[in-house]
N, C-alpha and C positions, 0 to 999 in steps of 0.2 A: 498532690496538687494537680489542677487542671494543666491539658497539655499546652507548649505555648508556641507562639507565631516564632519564624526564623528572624522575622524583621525588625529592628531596631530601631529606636525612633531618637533622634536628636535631644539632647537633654532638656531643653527649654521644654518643648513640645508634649515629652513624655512628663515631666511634671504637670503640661497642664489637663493631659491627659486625668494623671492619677487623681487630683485636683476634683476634676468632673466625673468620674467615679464615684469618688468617695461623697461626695453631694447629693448623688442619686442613690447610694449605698448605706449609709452612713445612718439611716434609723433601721434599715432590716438586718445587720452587724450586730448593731447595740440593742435590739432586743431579740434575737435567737441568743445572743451571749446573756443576756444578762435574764433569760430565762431557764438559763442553767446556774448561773452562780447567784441567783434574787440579790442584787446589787448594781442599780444602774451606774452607778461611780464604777465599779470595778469592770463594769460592761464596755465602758467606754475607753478604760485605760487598754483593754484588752485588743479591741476594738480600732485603738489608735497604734497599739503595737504592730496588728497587721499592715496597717498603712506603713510605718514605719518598715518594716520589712519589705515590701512590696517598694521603696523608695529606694534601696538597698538590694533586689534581687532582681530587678526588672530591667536597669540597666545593664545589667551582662546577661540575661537569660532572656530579653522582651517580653512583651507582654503579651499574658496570657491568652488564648481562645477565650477563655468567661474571666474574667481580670473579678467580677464578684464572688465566683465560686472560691477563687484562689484566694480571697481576702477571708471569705467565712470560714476556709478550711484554716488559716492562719489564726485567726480570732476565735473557732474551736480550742485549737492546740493547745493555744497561751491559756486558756479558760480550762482546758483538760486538767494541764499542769499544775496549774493554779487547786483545783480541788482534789489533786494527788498529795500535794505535799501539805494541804489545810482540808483536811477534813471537817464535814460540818456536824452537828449536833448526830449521835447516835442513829434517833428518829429515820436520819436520814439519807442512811446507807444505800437502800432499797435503791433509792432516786441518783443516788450516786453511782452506786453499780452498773445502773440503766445508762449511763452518760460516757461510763468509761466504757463501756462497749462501743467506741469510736468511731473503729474502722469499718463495720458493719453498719453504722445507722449513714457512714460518711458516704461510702460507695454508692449507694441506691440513691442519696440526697443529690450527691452528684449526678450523677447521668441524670437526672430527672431533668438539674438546673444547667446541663449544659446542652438540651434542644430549647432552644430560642422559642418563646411562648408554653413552651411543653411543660410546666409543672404541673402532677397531677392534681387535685383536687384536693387530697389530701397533704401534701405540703403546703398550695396556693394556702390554705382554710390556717395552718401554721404558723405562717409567715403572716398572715394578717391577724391573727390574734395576737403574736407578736408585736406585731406596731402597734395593737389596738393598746395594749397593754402598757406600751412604754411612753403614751401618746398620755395614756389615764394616768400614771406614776409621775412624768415631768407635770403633768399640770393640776396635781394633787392639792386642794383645798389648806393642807399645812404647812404653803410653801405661800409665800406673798405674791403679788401678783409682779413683779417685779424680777421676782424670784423664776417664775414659772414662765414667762418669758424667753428669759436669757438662758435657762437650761432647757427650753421648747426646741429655741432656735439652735443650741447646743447637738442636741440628743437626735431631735428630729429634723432638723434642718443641714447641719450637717456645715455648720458655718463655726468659723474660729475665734476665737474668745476675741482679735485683733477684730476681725469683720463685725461681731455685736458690738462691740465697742463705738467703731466706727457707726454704725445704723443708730444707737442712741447717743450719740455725743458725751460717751465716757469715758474717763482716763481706764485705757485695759486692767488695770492690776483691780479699781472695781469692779469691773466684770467678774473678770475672773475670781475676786472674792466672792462675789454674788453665787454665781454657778457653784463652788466650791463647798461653801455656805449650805447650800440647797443640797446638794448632794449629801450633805453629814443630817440634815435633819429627817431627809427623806430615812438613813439608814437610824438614826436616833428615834423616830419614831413607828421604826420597826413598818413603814410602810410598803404592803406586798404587793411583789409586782404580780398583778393580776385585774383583770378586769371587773370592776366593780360587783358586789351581788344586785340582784335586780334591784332590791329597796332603796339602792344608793346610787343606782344608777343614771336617773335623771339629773338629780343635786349633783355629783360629778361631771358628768356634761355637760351642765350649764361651768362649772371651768373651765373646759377644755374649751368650751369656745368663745370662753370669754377672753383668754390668754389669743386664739386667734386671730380674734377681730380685733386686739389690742393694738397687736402686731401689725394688722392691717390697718387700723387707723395712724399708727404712727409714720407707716409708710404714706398713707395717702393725702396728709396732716401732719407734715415734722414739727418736733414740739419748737426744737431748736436750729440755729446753725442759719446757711447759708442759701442751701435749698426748699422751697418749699414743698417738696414729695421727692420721696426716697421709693421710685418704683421699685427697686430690687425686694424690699422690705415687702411691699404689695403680692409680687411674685410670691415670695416666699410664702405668707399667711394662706393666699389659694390656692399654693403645693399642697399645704397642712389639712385646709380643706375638700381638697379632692379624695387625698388620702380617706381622710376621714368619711367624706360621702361615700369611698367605696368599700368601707370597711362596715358604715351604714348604714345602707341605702334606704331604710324604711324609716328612720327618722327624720320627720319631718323639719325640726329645726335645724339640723344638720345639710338639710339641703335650702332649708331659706337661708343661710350663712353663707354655702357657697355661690346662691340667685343674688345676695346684695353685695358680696366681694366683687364679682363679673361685673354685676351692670356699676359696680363705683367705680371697680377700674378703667371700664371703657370708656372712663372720660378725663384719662392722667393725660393723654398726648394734648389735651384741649386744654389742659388747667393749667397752663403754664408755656409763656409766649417764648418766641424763637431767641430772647433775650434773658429766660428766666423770670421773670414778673411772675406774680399770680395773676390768672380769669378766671373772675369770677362766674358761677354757673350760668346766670343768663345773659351773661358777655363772651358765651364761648361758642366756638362755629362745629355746631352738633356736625358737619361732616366729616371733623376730625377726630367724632367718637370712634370707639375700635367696634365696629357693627357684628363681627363675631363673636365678642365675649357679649355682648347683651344679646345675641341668640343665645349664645350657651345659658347666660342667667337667665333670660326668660324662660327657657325650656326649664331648668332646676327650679325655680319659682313655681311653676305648673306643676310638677312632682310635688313638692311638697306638700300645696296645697289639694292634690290627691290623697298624701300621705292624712292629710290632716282630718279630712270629710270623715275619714276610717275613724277617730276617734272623736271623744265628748271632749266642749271644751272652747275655747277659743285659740285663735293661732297664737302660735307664739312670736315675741319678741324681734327675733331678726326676719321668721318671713313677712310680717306685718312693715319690717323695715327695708327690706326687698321689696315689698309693694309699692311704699311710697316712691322707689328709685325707680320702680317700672312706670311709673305716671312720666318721669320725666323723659326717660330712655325712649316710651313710644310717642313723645310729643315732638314732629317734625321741626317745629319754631316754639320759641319761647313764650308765643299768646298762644298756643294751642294747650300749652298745658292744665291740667284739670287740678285747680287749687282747692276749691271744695271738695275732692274725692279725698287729694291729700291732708286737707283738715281733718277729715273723720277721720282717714286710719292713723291721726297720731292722737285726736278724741280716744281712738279704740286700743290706739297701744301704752296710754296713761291709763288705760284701765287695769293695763295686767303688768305696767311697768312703768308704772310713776317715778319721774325726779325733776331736779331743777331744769337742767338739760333738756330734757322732753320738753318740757312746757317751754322753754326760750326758742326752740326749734317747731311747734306747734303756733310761737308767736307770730313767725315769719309765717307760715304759711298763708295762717289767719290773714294776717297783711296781704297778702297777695291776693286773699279772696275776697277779705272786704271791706278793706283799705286798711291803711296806718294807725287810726286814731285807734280803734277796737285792738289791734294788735298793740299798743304803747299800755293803754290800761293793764294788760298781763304783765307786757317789760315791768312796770313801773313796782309791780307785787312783788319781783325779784328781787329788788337793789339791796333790799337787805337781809339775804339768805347769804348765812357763811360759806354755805359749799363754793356759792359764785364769789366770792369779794373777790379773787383774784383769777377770774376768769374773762379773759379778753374777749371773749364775743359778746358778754353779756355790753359793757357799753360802744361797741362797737353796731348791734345789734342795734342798740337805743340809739345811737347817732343816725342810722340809717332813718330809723321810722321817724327822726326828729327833722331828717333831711328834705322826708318827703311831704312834711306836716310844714317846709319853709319857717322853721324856729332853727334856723343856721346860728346860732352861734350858741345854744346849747348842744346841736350838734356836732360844732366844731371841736368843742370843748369833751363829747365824750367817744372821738378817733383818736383825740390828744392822749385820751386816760385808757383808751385800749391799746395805743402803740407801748406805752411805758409797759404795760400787765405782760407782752407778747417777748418769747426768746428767738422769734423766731426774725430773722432780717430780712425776707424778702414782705412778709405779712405787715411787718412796722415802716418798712418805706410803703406799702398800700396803703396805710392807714393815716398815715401822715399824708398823703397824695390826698386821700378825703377829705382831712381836713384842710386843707390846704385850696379846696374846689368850694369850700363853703365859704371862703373870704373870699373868692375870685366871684361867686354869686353873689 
């Protein structure tokens, strides 16, 4: 084990220590382990044992110089032992052999990770195909999207079946079914932890960052509950995403994910008053944006779309959806904003990723650029798609453009029918607050 401090820390303290640790630790663990024993369930049990030790050793010993090195030498061990006493298929002796030579690949592993920034090259390149890998396996296409999620946030996140719970408004013991669940399909359908072949490689990433931004709209848009944004959930999605942009820096959707994660977040401090209500976007006092994360997204934006010139094709989906957020992030007030820039690029992102969504979101724009009546004709093509029947923006949407067309009591009547659709209580006291302005008009 690494050598450790003389100084002891307070128990409270020192748990919340270990805590913050294992947060920042807690997907490079769970995939060096579970690149030895190809089983992300057993990666994690292993994985958790170290912590578990480390809650049990630290109080009488303190804590380590490299408190991570000391978790992975512990989450080695457990994972050593584990394929001493369960050997795997014959084939795969070789690989086994390589693994139980321990102390040898430990020592040099060590010293490397315990000069602060000092990993050579060669481990750095390790440890990132390791994430990259357990990043592609939790968000594997045989697992629901549901699924892939809660074992994201599990594996990679480094949060407790009690914490997802809490971020989606579910009794734990679902959770924890969920993840559990995922975990036995992943190993039922014999899916290997490895990074995709090239051929599968795109159709795979388009998972992985679909499970991201899911994450991240849940945060930014809680479906349910009392709050209407659950920044912690925000946080988390653009951990996942950084990761992933530095695991792949020349894809360009990968860096338009983390250009429209940035510039959405930096407008959570605005979206919600010093009472909790929702502000709405152009009710909100752009100086309370966070003006560093839309430099960081503008700059990853700009990347990308370098990445992108490199190939044939049109941009993809999320930077096209990073674009539309940069129209508003560089518009100093709310009449400066350029609404016919943003009507074509969601013209030009229903071209490569049409849905009902798009087009309700394309409606609004519309409306801004050139007027309500032209944007109501598209609502009205909606009303009866099943995707929307029970989707609260669609007549929420419609009440707006009805509000501004002064037909207030059909708009009254469809806040009425969007607060009923909505789980969410800060969003259904807005919505009734709407209709409620259309009988005061």
């Amino acid at each position: 084990m690494a050598s450790q401090t003389v100084v002891n820390l307070p128990a409270a303290e020192l748990r919340r220590t270990v805590e913050a640790i294992w947060r920042i630790e807690a997907s490079t663990l769970i995939g060096r382990v579970a690149r030895m024993v190809r089983d992300v369930g057993l990666a994690e049990e292993f994985a958790q044992d170290a912590l578990v030790a480390a809650l049990e050793h630290w109080p009488r010993t303190g804590v380590p110089e490299n408190p991570a090195a000391w978790l992975m030498t512990a989450a080695k061990r457990r994972a050593l032992d584990h394929l001493r006493h369960h050997r795997l298929a014959a084939e795969k002796s070789v690989e086994i052999g390589r693994e139980l030579d321990f102390h040898h690949e430990l020592a040099s592993e060590l010293r490397a990770e315990q000069v602060d920034a000092g990993l050579d090259n060669t481990i750095g390149d390790r440890i990132g195909d390791d994430s990259l890998r357990l990043i592609f396996t939790a968000c594997h296409p045989v697992l629901s999207p549901e699924a892939r999620c809660a074992l994201t946030l599990r594996v990679m996140g480094g949060l407790t079946t009690d914490e997802i719970a809490r971020a989606y408004l579910k009794p734990e013991p679902t959770i924890a079914q969920r993840i559990v669940r995922a975990k036995r399909t992943l190993a039922a359908a014999r899916v290997p932890f490895e990074i995709p072949p090239v051929a599968e490689l795109h159709a795979r990433l388009a998972s992985v960052l679909e499970v991201i931004y899911l994450i991240f709209n849940e945060g930014y848009s809680a479906t349910a509950g009392e709050d209407w944004t659950r920044p912690a959930l925000c946080e988390e999605a653009m951990r996942l995403g950084r990761v992933l942009a530095g695991l792949m820096p020349d894809e360009s959707e990968v860096l338009g994910l983390v250009a429209l994660m940035e510039i959405q977040a930096s407008r959570l401090g605005a979206r919600v008053s010093p009472t909790g209500e929702p502000v709405l976007l152009l009710d909100q006092d752009r100086a309370r944006w966070d003006h560093l994360l839309i430099r960081r997204g503008l700059s990853a934006l700009d990347r990308a779309f370098e990445r992108a010139q490199a190939l044939p094709g049109p941009l993809g989906p999320y930077a096209l959806q990073a674009a539309i957020a940069a129209c508003h992030a560089r518009s100093l007030t709310k009449e400066q904003t350029d609404w016919s820039r943003i009507a074509a690029l969601y013209d030009a992102l229903a071209q490569i990723a049409p849905s009902p969504v798009l087009t309700l979101n394309r409606a609004v724009a519309i409306s801004m650029a050139y007027g309500p009546a032209a944007a109501l004709d598209i609502v009205d093509t909606l009303v009866d798609d099943p995707v929307l029947q029970h989707y609260h923006l669609l007549p929420s949407v419609r009440g707006d453009l009805l509000c501004r067309l002064d037909r207030l009591d059909e708009a009254r009547a469809e806040f009425e029918r969007a607060a009923t659709l909505t789980r969410n209580a800060r969003e259904r006291a807005l919505l009734l607050a709407r209709a409620a302005q259309c009988d005061s008009r």
